[in-house]
C-alpha positions as CSV (number, residue, x, y, z in Angstrom):
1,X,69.5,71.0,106.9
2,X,72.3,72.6,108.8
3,X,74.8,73.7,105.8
4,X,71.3,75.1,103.9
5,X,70.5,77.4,106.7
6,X,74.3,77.9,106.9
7,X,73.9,78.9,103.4
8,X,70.7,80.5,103.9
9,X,72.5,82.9,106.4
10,X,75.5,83.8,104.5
11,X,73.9,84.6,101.5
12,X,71.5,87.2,103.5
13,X,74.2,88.8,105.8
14,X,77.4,88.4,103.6
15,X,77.6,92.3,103.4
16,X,77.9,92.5,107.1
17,X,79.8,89.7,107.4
18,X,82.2,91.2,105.1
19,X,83.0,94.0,107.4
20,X,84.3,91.7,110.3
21,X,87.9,91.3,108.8
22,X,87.6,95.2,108.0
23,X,87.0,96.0,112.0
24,X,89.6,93.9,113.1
25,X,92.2,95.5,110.3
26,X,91.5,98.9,111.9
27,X,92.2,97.9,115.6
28,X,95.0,95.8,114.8
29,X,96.1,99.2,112.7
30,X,95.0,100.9,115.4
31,X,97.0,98.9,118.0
32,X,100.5,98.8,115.9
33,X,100.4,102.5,115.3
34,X,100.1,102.8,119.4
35,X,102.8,100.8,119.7
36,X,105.2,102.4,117.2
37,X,104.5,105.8,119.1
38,X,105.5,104.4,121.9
39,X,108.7,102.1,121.4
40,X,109.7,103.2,117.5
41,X,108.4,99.9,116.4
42,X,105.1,97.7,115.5
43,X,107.0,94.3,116.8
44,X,109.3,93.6,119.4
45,X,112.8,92.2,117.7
46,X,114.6,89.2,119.3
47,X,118.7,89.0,119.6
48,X,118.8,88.2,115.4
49,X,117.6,91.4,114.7
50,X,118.6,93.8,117.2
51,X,121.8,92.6,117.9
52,X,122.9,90.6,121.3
53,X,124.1,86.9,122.7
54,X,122.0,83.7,122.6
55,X,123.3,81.0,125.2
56,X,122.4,77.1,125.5
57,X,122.9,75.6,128.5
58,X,122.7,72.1,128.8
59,X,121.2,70.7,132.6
60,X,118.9,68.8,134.2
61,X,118.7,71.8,137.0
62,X,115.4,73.8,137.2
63,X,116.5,77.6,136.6
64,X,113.8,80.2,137.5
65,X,114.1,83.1,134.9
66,X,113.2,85.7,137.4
67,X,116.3,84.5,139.9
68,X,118.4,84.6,136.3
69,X,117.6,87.8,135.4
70,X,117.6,89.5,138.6
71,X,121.3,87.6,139.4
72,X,122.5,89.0,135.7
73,X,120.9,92.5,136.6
74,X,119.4,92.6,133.0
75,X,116.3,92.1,131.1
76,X,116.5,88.4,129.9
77,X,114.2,86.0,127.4
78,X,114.2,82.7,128.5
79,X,112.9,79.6,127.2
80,X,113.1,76.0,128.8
81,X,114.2,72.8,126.9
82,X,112.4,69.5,127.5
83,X,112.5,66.2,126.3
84,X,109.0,65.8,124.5
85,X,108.7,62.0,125.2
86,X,109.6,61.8,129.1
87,X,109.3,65.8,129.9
88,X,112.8,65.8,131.3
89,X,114.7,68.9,131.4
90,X,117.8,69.1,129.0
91,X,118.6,73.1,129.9
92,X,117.7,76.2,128.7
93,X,118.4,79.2,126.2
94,X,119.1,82.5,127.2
95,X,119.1,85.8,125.2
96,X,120.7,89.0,126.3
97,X,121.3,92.4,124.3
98,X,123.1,94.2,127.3
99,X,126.6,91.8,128.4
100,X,129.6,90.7,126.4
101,X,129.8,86.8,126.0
102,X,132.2,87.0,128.7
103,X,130.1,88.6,131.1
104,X,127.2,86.0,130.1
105,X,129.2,83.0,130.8
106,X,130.9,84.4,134.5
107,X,127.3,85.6,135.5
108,X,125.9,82.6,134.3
109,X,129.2,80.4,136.2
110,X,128.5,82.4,139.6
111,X,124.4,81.4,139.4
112,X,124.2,78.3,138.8
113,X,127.2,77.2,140.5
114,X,128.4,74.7,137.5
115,X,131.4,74.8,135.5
116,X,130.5,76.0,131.8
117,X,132.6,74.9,129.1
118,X,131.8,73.4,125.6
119,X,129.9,70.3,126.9
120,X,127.1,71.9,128.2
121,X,127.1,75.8,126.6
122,X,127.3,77.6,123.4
123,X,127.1,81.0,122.5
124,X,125.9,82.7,119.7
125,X,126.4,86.8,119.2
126,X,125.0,89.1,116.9
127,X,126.5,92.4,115.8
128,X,123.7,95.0,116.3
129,X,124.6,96.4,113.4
130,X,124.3,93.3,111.6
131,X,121.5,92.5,113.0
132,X,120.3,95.6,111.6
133,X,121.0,95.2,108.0
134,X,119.4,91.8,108.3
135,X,116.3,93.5,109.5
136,X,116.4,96.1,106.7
137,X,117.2,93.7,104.1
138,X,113.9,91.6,105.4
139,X,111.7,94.7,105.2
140,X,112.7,95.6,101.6
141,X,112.0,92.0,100.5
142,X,108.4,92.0,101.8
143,X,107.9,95.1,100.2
144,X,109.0,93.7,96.7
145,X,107.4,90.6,96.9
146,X,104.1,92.5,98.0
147,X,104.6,94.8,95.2
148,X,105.2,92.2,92.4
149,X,101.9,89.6,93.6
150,X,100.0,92.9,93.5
151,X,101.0,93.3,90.2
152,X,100.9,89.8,88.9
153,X,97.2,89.8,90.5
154,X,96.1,92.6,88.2
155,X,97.6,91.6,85.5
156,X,95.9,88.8,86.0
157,X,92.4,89.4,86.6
158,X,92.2,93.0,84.5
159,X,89.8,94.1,86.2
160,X,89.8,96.8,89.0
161,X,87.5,95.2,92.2
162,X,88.6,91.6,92.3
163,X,92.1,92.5,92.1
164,X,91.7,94.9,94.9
165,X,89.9,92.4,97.3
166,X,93.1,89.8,96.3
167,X,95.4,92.4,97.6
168,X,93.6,94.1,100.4
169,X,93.2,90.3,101.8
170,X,96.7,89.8,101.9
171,X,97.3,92.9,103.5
172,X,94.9,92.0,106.3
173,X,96.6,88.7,107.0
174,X,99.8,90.1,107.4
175,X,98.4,93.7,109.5
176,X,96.1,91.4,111.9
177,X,98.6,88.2,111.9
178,X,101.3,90.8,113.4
179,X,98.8,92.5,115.9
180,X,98.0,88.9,117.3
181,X,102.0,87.7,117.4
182,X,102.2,91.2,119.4
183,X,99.8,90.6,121.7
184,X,101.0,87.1,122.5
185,X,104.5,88.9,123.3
186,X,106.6,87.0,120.8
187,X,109.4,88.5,119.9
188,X,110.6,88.5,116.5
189,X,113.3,86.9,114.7
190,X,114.8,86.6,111.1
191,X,113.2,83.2,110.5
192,X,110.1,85.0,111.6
193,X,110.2,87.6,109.0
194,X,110.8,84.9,106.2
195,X,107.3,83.1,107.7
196,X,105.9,86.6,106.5
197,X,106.9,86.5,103.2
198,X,105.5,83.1,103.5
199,X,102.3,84.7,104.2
200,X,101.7,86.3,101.4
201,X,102.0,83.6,99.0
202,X,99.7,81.0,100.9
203,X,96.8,84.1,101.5
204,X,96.6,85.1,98.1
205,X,96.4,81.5,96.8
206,X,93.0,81.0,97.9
207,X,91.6,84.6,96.9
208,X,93.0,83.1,93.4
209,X,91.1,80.4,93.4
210,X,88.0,81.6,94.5
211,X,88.1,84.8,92.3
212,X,89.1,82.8,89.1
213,X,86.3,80.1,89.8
214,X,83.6,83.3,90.2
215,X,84.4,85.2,87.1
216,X,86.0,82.5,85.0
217,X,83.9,79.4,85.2
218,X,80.6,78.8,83.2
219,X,79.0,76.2,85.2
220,X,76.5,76.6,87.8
221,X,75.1,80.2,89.4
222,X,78.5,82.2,91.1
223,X,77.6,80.9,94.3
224,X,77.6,77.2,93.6
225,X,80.7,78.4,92.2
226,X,81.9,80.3,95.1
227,X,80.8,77.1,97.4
228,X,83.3,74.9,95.9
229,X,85.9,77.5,96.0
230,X,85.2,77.7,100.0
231,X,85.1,73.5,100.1
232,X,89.0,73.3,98.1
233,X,89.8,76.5,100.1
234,X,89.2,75.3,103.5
235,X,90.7,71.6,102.3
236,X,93.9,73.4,101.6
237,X,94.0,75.2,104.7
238,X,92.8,72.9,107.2
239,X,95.1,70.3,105.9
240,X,98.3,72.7,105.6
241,X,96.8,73.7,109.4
242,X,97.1,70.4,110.9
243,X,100.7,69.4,109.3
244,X,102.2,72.9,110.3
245,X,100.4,72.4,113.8
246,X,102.3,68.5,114.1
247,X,105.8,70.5,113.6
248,X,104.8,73.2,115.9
249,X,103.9,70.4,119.0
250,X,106.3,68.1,118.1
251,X,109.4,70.0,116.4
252,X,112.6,71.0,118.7
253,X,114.2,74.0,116.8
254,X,112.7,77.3,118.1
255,X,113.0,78.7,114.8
256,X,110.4,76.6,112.9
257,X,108.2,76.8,116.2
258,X,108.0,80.8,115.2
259,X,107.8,80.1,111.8
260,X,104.8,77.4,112.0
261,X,103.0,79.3,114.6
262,X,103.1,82.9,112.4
263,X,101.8,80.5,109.0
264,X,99.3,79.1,111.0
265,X,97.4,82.3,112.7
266,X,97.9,83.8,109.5
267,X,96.0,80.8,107.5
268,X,92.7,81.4,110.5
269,X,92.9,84.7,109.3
270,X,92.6,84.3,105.9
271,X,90.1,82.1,106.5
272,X,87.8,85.3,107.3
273,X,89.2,87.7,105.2
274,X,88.9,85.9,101.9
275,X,85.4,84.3,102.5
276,X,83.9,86.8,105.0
277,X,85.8,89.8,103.0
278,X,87.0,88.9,99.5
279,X,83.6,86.6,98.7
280,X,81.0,89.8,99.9
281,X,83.3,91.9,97.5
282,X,83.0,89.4,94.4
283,X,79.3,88.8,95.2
284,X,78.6,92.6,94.9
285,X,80.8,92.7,91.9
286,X,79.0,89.7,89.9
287,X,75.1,91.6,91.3
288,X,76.6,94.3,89.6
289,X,78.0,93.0,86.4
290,X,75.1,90.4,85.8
291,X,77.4,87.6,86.4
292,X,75.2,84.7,86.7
């Protein structure tokens, strides 16, 4: 009785239901544009794009990041390494954009009071103007690849509306999916980037489906259609979900962590703009057309 009311109520409110996604487009919009007027960017970049040292130290000594920072007399990001299956320290990892390596490793010598050598550190440096290209390079591939699924979309479906709602979906995952990673104060890297390009292909694959099942398919009324577009939809996201959720909990390297965590909010997103959005978009569009 539950999923019929459920049914009930979506098929009566799906035109304000389909202006949810819209709102939160326009404040995430809204909340990027802010923060390009005031720091000449819509996401904070870590050392891999903006140039700097990252350092591993390896010890089972508690560091404070405040002491750290304040005893380096420079803005630091810190993150602590643990030993998932006993919770025992193994060191941490320190990024810096304002000291030479050199200056790193005797600040670093002087704090903790330990002898650093190539047991227990490692240093990586990025050129800023590397990093740089990198970043540019990044940006200019998210365009293409944006550009080309828009066009292999229409091409596709011929036909003006669909199409749209394919593309402005993806668009929303990526706008809203960025808003949220800013608010949560992650700071972006390369492998970061890439998980955005990921985006795109795993949002418009279930606009895909659910479009081609609505305008293609003969069998049953568009919305028996569209429910079993919804039921494989959700399938494929709530399973890709859980696996990329298992990696985030349980993997080591901080660079698939930022990679999971960006596929993952940007597959709950996509959740609500392709069948909150997209669906009151092809529903109007089959009312209109007669589509049975």
């Amino acid at each position: 009785m539950k999923i019929q009311q459920i049914e009930m109520f979506y098929r009566e409110k799906y035109k304000i239901l389909m202006f949810i996604p819209i709102i939160f487009l326009v404040l995430s919009l809204l909340f990027l544009g802010i923060k390009y007027v005031n720091t000449g960017s819509v996401f904070e970049k870590d050392v891999s794009l903006k140039g700097g040292i990252t350092a591993s130290v390896y010890t089972d000594r508690i560091v404070d990041s405040i002491e750290l920072s304040e005893g380096l007399g420079v803005e630091i990001d810190f993150r602590q390494l643990t030993d998932l299956t006993n919770g025992q320290n193994l060191g941490f990892i320190i990024e810096v954009s304002d000291l030479t390596a050199d200056e790193l490793k005797l600040g670093l010598d002087g704090i903790l009071g330990i002898e650093l050598n190539s047991q227990n550190y490692s240093v990586e440096e990025t050129d800023p103007k590397l990093g740089d290209l990198f970043f540019k390079q990044l940006l200019i591939a998210i365009l293409i690849a944006f550009v080309l699924m828009a066009i292999s979309v229409f091409l596709t479906f011929r036909t003006f509306i669909p199409s749209l709602a394919v593309v402005f979906s993806a668009l929303t995952d990526l706008t809203i999916t960025l808003a949220i990673i800013n608010l949560l104060g992650i700071k972006l890297s390369t492998a970061g980037i890439v998980a955005f390009l990921l985006v795109i292909g795993y949002s418009v694959d279930t606009d895909i489906l659910m479009t081609s099942r609505m305008l293609r398919e003969k069998t049953g009324t568009y919305f028996q259609r569209l429910k079993t577009s919804i039921k494989t939809g959700l399938t494929m996201i709530g399973t890709t979900v859980v696996a990329l959720l298992m990696g985030y909990i349980f993997g080591t390297s901080l660079v698939f962590k930022q990679m999971f965590l960006i596929i993952i909010i940007a597959l709950i997103v996509d959740v609500f703009s392709t069948y909150f959005t997209n669906a009151g978009l092809l529903m109007n569009y089959c009312k209109k057309k007669g589509i049975e």
